[in-house]
N, C-alpha and C positions, 0 to 999 in steps of 0.2 A: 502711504506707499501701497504699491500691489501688491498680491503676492509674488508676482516675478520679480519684483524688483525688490521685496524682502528675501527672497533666495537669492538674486546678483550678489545682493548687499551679505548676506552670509557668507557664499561662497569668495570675494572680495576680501571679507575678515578670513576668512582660513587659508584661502595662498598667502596673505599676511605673516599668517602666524609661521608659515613654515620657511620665509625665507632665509637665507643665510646667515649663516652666524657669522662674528668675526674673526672665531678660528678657523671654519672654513675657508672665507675669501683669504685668509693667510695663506693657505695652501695653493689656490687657485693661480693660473699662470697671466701676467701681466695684460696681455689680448683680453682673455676672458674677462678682465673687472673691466676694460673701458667697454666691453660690449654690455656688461652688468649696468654700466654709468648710461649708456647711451639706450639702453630700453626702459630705465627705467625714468629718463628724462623725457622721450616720447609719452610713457606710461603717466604720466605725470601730466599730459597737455592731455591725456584722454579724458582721464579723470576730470578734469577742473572743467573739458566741454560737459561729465554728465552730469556733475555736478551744478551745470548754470543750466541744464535743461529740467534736471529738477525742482529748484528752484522760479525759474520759468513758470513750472506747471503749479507749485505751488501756491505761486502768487492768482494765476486766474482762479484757481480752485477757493482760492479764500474770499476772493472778492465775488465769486458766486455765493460763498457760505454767507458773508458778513448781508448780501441784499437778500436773501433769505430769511435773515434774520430781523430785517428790516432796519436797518444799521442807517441811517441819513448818509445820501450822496457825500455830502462835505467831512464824513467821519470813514468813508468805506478807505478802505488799505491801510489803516492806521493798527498797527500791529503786526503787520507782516513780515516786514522786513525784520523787527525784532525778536520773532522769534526764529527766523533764520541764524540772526547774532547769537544766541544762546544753543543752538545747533553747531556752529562754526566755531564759539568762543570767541567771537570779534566783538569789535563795540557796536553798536545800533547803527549810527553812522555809517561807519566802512561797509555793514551788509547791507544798508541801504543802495549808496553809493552802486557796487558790485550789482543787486539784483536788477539798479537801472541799466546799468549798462550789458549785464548780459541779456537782459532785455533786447536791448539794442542789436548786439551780437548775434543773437539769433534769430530774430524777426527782420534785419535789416542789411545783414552781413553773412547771405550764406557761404558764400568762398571764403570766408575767413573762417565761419565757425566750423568748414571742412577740414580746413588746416590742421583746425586745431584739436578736434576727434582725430585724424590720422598722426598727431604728436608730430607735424612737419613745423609748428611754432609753438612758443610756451603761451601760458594761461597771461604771461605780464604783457606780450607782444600785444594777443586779442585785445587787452583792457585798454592798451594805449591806443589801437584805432577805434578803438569804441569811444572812446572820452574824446578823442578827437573830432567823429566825425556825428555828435549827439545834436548835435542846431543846427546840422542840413536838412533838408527836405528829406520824403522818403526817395525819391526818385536819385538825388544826388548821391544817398549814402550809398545809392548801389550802385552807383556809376566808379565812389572812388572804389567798393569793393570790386570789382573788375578790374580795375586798372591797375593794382596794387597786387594779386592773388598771384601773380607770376613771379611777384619780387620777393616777396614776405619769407619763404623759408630759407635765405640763402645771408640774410640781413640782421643786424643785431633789433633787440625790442626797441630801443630807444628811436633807433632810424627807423621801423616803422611807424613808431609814433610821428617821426617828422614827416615822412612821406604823406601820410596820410593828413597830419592836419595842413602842407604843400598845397596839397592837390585839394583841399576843403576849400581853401583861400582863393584857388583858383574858378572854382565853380560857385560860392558867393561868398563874394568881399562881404556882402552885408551881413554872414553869418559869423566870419573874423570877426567883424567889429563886437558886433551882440556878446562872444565868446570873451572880448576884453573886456566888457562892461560888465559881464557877469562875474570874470576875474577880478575885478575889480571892487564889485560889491562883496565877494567873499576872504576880502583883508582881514587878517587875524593875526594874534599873538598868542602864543601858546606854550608851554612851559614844559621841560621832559628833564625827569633825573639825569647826573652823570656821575660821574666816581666818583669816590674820596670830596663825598660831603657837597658836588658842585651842584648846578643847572645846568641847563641850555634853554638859555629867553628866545624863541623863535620868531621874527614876526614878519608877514606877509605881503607887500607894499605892493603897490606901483613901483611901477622901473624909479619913474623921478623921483619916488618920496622915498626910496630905497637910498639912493644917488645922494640927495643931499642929506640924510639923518649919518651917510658914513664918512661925506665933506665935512660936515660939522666936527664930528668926533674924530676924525680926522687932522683938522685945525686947533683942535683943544688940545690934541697931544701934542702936536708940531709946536705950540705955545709954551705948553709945559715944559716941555724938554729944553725948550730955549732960553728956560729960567731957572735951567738946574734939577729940574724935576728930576731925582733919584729913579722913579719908574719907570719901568718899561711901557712902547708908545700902548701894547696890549692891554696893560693894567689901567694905564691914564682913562684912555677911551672908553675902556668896559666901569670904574671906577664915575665917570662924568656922565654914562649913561644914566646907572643907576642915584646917583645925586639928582640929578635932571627930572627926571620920571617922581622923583619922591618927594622934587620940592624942595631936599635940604642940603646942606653945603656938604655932605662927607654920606655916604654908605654907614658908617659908624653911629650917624646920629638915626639910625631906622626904630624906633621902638617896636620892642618884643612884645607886639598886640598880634603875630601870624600864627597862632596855634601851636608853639613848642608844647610837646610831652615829653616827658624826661619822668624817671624817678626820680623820688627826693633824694635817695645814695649816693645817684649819678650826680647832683646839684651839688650835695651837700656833704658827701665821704668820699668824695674821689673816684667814685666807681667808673668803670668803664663800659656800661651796659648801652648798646646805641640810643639813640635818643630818635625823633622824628619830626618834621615843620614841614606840615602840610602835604603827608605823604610822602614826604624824602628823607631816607635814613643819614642820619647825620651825627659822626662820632661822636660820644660822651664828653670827652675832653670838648670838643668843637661847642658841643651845645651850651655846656658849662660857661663856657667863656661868653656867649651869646646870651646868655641869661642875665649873669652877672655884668655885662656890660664891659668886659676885658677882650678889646680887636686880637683878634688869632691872625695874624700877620708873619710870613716869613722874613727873618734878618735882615736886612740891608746887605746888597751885593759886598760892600767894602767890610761886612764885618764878619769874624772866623764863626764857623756852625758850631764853634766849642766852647766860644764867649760866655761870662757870665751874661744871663738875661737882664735888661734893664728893668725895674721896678714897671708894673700893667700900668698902664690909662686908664682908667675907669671912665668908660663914654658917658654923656650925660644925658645919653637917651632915656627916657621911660621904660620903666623894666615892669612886670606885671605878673602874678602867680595866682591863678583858681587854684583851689584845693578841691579836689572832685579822685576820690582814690579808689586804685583799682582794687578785685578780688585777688585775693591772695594767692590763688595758685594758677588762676590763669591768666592771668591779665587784664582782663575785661573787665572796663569801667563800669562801678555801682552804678546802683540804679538813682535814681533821684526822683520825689514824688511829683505829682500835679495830677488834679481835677477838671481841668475845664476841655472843652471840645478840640479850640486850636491848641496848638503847642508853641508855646512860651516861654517867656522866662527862664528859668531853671532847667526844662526839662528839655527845651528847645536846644539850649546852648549846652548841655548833656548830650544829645542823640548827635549833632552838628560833631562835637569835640570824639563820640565813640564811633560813630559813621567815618568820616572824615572823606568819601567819595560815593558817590550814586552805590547802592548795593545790592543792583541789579548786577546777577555774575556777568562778567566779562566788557564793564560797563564804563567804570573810569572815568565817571564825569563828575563836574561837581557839584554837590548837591542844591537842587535850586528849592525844592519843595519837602517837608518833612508832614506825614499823613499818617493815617492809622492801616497798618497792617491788615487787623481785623475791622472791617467797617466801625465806626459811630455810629451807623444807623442801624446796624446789625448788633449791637451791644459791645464793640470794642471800646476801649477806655484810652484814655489821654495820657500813657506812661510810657516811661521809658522804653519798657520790656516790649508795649505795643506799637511802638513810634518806629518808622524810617524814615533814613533820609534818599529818596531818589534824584534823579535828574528830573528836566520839565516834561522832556519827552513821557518818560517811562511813570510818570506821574497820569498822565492821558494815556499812553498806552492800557493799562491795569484796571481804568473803567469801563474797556473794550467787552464785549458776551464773552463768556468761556476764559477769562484770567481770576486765577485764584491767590492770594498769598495768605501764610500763614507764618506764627514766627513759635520759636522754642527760646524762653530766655536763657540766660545764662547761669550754667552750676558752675559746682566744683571743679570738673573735667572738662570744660567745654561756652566758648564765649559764644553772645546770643549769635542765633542761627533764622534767617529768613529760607522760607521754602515757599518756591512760583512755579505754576499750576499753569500751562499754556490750555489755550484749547485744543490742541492733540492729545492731551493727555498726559506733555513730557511732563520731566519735574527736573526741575533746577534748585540748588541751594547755594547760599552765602553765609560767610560769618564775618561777625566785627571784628576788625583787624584788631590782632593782638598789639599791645604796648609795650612787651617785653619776649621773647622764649623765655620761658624756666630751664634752668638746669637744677641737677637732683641734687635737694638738701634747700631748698628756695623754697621752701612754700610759707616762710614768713615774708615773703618778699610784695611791696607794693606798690603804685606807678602814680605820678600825678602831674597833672596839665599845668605848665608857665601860662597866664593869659591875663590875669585880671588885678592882683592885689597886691599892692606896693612891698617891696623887698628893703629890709634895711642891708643896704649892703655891709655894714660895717660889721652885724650878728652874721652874713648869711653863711660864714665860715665855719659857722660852729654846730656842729652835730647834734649837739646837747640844745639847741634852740628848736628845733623842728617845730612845727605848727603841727598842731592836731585836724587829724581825718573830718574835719567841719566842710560843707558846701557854701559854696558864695552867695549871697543874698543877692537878689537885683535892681540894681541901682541904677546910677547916670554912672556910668564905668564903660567904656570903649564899647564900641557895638561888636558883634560879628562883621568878619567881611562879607562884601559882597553883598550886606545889603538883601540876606536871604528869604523867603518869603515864606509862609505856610500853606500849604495846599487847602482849597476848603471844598474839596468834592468830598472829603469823609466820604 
């Protein structure tokens, strides 16, 4: 930054800091708060235009630094965008995304990105003709911005979104097409928490492949119910998806090879402490029963909520438990040894089970590569304490000039801590997500991962059987998913 724009940017945080409180706008007369509402939603499109001109500038500035540096053409911008993300607290992705397009927005859309400095459209209006009008020419993009600059502040975001990509399709079909094709190759599935223990499987099709995977599931429920299926058509379908996708006749028969952590309390004493698979919190009781291979299933519509319970099914899925136990008072999973350069065995499937997502802040991917913190070739070592796990990107990114990382392992007070060094100078930190909160009087208290070694179900009831704090050897025992790979740029 400049110095004028380190004073903006001051002066910016100090009207901040003095705006209203909430007992004042109490006070305040009805008129006043929508004109509060309505400046500061203007105030809001200024911001976000200077926010992409920064940004903007950002990016040519680095990709001057990076050939200065003598960075190979095919490596130069590789970082940039990333450290915007940890600027913004977005993932890598989204700021990528974003610096393309305001890219776009401002070098190819000046009546738009007028607009949107004078706060006459929001920041979501500009992104939607930006993404729409990204595979026209340069000449076209300014032609739909012209024709669109009269309509845009009177129109909701969404319809400029459509107007804009309207009027694209009109001045080349053959840029529609490219834009389907490119929609096309970007099909994905993707997975986001929901309440009370659930998902949302998302996945991204083609219109027709869209069309029939819900004719399908569709007809499976239509089927069902036509033979007395007790379910609802929602449950058949979502129920048939997952059988389908898995390969096996029931959701029930899935074995517990997905990463459950639980305490052994929780497993084993009733406890109520959340549990977690795969980054989704998922109540004790819920997990319990997923361990132990007993379906958590609501009543049958025809029977009273006050009935006695019928005796559990115990599914015959594969049930599987690592012993890998946390520190006592904060949670954070021990350390586990290893010597050699890549990460392996024991200590690989350690950092995998205490990472459990890219841990790069604000990053939320999954981890595809587990590397050393402190170089290998600079004298980092092959441990736990040393070991992360990134995504692929931020794996390449981290070789880039001017990225540092360093890590703090885990005490008493405090689970291990990575700290990244951009080349501005910022500083970023992460910690390994906890496996439990403590509450006071817990510090006997300890965590340990469902994953690998067969459960007698017929002891696992019993408190007084518990397994001792031992780590799992490595054997021919389920793999990790996904199939993860080790980074070897040490």
């Amino acid at each position: 930054m400049s110095t004028s724009a380190l004073d903006w940017a001051d002066q910016l945080s100090h009207l901040l800091d003095t705006a209203p409180s909430a007992e004042a706008l109490a006070a305040e007369e009805d008129a006043a708060l929508i004109d509060l509402i309505t400046a500061t939603e203007r105030a809001n499109g200024r911001l976000a235009a200077a926010q992409a001109r920064a940004e903007a500038a950002f990016w040519d500035a680095q990709l001057r630094e990076q050939e200065r540096q003598g960075v190979p053409r095919g490596q130069r911008g590789r970082g940039i965008a990333d450290q915007v993300a940890l600027a913004r607290r977005i993932t890598p992705k989204q700021a990528s995304d974003e610096v393309a397009l305001h890219r776009v927005l401002l070098g190819s859309l000046p009546r738009t990105s007028e607009l949107l400095e004078a706060g006459e459209i929001s920041e979501y209006a500009a992104r939607r003709i930006a993404e729409n009008v990204l595979v026209l020419e340069e000449e076209d993009r300014a032609r739909v911005d012209v024709d669109l600059a009269d309509q845009l502040p009177s129109v909701t975001a969404r319809r400029a979104g459509d107007l804009a990509r309207a009027r694209a399709q009109e001045l080349d079909a053959d840029a529609a097409v490219r834009r389907h094709q490119r929609a096309v190759a970007d099909r994905r599935v993707s997975l986001q928490p929901a309440v009370d223990g659930m998902s949302i499987l998302r996945a991204t099709l083609p219109v027709k492949d869209g069309v029939a995977v819900l004719k399908v599931l569709t007809e499976a429920a239509r089927s069902a119910k036509a033979t007395g299926d007790p379910r609802t058509k929602g449950q058949i379908m979502a129920d048939t998806l997952t059988a389908s996708a898995c390969g096996l006749e029931s959701p029930d028969d899935i074995p517990v090879e997905i990463q459950l952590l639980m305490t052994d309390m929780t497993l084993l004493a009733d406890e109520e402490a959340t549990a977690w698979i795969e980054g989704h919190p998922l109540p004790g009781r819920v997990a319990r029963d997923l361990a132990l291979g007993v379906p958590t299933l609501p009543p049958p519509a025809h029977v009273a909520a006050d009935a006695p319970a019928p005796p559990p099914e115990i599914s015959s899925a594969a049930r599987w438990i690592r012993r890998l136990y946390a520190d006592a008072k904060v949670g954070d999973l021990t350390e586990v040894d290893g010597r050699r350069r890549l990460f392996r065995g024991q200590v690989r499937r350690f950092i995998l089970l205490r990472d459990q997502r890219c841990r790069t802040p604000w990053c939320d991917a999954p981890i595809h590569d587990i590397d050393h913190a402190h170089r290998f070739a600079d004298g980092g070592s092959t441990d736990a304490d040393n070991g992360i796990g990134h995504c692929q990107r931020f794996n390449l990114v981290k070789e880039m000039p001017g990225w540092e990382s360093t890590v703090d392992p885990a005490s008493d007070d405090r689970p291990h801590r990575l700290t990244i060094r951009t080349p501005t100078g910022h500083i970023y930190q992460s910690t390994s997500p906890l496996l439990r909160h403590l509450l006071d009087g817990e510090d006997g208290a300890r965590a340990e991962i469902l994953a690998d070694e067969p459960v007698d179900l017929d002891d696992a009831s019993d408190p007084s059987r518990r397994s001792s704090p031992t780590t799992v050897d490595d054997g021919d025992r389920p793999s990790d998913p996904e199939g993860l790979s080790e980074a070897r740029t040490g």
